[in-house]
N, C-alpha and C positions, 0 to 999 in steps of 0.2 A: 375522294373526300372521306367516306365510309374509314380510309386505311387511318388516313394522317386524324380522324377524330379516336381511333382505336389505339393508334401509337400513343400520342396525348394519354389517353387515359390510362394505358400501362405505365408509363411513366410519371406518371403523378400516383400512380399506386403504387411504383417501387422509391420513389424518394420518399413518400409516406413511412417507409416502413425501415429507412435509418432510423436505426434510435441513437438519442443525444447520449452522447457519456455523462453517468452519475459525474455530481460536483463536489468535490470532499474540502473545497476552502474554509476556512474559518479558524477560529480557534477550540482545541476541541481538550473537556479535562476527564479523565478518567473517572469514571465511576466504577471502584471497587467491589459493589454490591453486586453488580449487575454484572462481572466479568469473570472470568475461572479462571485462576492466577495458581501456579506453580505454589508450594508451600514455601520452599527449602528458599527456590532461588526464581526468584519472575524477572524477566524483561521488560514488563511494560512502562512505558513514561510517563509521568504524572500528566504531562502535557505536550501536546500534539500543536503545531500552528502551520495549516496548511495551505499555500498559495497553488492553486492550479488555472491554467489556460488550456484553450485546445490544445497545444503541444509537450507542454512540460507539469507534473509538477514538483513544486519544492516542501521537503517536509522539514519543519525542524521540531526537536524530539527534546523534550525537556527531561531528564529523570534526574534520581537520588539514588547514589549507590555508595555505604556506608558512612552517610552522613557529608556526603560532599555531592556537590549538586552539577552536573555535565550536561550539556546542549549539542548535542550531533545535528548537522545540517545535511541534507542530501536531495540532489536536484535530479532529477528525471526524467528522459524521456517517453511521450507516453506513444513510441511506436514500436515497439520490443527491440530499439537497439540499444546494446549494454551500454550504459554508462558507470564511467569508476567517479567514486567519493573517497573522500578521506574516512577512515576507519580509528578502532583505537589504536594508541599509541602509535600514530604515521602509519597503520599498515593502508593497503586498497583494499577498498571494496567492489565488488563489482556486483552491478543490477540491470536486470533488465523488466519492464513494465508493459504490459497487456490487458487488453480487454475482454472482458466475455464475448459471448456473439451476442446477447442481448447488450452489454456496453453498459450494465449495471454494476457489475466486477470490475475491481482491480485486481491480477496477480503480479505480485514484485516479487522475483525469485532473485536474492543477492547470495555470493559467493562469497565469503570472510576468510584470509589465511590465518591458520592457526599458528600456535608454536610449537606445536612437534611436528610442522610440517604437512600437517592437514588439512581440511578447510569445512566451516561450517556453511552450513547451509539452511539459508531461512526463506521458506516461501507465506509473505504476508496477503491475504486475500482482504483484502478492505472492500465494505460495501454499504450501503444509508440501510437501516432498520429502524423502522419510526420514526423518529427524529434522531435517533442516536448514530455514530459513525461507530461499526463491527468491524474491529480487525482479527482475522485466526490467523496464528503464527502455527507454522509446523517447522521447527527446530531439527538439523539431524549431523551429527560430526562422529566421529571417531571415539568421543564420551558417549553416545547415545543418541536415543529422541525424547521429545517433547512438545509436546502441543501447548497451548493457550488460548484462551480469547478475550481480548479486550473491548471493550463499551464505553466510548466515550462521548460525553453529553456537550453539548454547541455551547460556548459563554456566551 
């Protein structure tokens, strides 16, 4: 009796101690004040609208880029096997999505082919800070790197 009330008890102290994955759904719009944006040339989207489940989730990416306004979709799964999305101009994308070991993080590391045959690469780390959703982009191709970090506040 001694054993099975000790198994019990181990076991409710290790299902205790899965943590839930952070939940990044919502609709989410950039706060420029609050994010450190490339001068020249930023990536960031005005607007973020994100559906997540325990298994997937779906981002779609609102931005402006020289006055003409583009909606990237891309869907996810969130057990680090790659999924491909469509890219600009028909190219693939490929991504794969992970969690920290506390399960507070996301890392999305996507593979983009370039046109001279290269490919970029962008690992986004998204994670809840106050109320806000933090995304840091580290950017790195054949042109160079660059970082980012975006701050986007819940409508």
């Amino acid at each position: 009796m001694k054993h099975l009330t000790l198994l019990l008890f181990v076991l409710a102290l290790s299902s205790a101690s899965f943590a839930k994955n952070a939940d990044f759904s919502g609709t989410w719009n950039i706060d420029k004040s609050k994010s450190t944006l490339n001068e020249q040339f930023s990536m960031a989207p005005n607007q973020l609208i994100l559906t997540q489940d325990k298994n997937t989730l779906t981002i779609e990416k609102h931005s402006t880029f020289r006055d003409q306004d583009f909606t990237f979709t891309d869907k996810l799964t969130l057990d680090g096997k790659e999924c491909i999305n469509k890219g600009f101009r028909d190219s693939e994308k490929k991504s794969t999505a992970v969690w920290s070991d506390d399960s507070k993080t996301l890392i999305v590391t996507t593979k983009i082919p370039m046109q001279d045959g290269n490919e970029l690469t962008l690992v986004e780390t998204y994670q809840l800070v106050d109320s806000n959703l933090q995304i840091n982009v580290k950017a790195s191709s054949s042109y160079g790197e660059s970082e980012e970090t975006y701050v986007f506040a819940k409508e």
